[in-house]
N, C-alpha and C positions, 0 to 999 in steps of 0.2 A: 615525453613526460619528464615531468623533475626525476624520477629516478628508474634505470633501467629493469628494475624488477618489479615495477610497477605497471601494471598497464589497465587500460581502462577502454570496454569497449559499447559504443550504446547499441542493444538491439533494437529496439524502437522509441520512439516518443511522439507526443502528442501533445494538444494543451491538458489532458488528465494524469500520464503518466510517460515517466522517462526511466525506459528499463535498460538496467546495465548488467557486464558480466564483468567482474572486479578481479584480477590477478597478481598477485603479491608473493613473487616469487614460486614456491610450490602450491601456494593456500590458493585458492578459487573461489569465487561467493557470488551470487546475484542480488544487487543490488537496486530496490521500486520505487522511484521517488513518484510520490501520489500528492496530487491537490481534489482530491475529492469535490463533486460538482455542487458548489453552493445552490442549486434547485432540489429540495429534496424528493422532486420525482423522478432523477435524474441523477440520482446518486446509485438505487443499483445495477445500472450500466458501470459504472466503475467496480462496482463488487463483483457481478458479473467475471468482467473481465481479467481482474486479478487471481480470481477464484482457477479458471483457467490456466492463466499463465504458471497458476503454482502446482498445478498438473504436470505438468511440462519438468519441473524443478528436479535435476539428481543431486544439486549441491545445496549447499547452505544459501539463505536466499533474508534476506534486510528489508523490510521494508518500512517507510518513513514519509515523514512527512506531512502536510495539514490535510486530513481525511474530510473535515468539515461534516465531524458527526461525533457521536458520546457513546462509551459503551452501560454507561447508567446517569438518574440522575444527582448520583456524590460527585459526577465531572465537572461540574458546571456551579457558578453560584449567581443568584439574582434568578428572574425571569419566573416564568411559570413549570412548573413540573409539568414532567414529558409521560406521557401512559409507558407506561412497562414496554407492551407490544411494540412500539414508536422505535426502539431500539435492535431488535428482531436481527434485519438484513442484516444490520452492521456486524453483531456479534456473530451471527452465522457466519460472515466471511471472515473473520479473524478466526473462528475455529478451522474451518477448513481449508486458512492457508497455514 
C-alpha cells in the first residue's frame, strides 16, 4: 500500500457488499461498502445480512454507500409519497447496526 501503517484487508464481497477491516497504525475500524439491491423485494437480504455482520463487530465499523432506499419521505424530492410503513426494514437495520 502507499503507506506502511496503512493496511487494508477485505473479508468478504459480493456484488451487494465489500466488507473490509481498516488499520491505520494503532486505530482499527471495519469498513461496509453497500450497493443495496435495486429490487425492493430484495433489499432485506441486504439488511438481513448487514444486520448480522454487525453482530460480529468489537470495533468501530463504517458503513456507506448507495443503500437504494430512504429513511423518510424529506429524502427524496419529486415522485409520489412512500407510506410511512414502506420505510420500516430500512430504519430497523440502521438502528440495529
Amino acid at each position: 500500500m502507499w503507506k506502511d501503517s496503512f493496511h487494508v484487508e477485505v473479508i468478504s464481497s459480493d456484488k451487494r457488499l465489500i466488507d473490509l477491516k481498516v488499520k491505520c497504525g494503532s486505530y482499527a475500524f471495519y469498513f461496509t461498502c453497500v450497493y443495496g439491491d435495486p429490487v425492493v423485494g430484495k433489499r432485506q437480504e441486504v439488511w438481513d445480512r448487514l444486520v448480522s455482520i454487525g453482530l460480529n463487530r468489537d470495533e468501530a465499523w463504517v458503513l456507506g454507500g448507495d443503500f437504494n432506499e430512504l429513511l423518510s419521505n424529506e429524502e427524496k424530492s419529486g415522485g409520489a409519497v412512500r407510506s410511512e410503513p414502506s420505510f420500516c426494514d430500512f430504519r430497523n437495520m440502521v438502528q440495529n447496526c
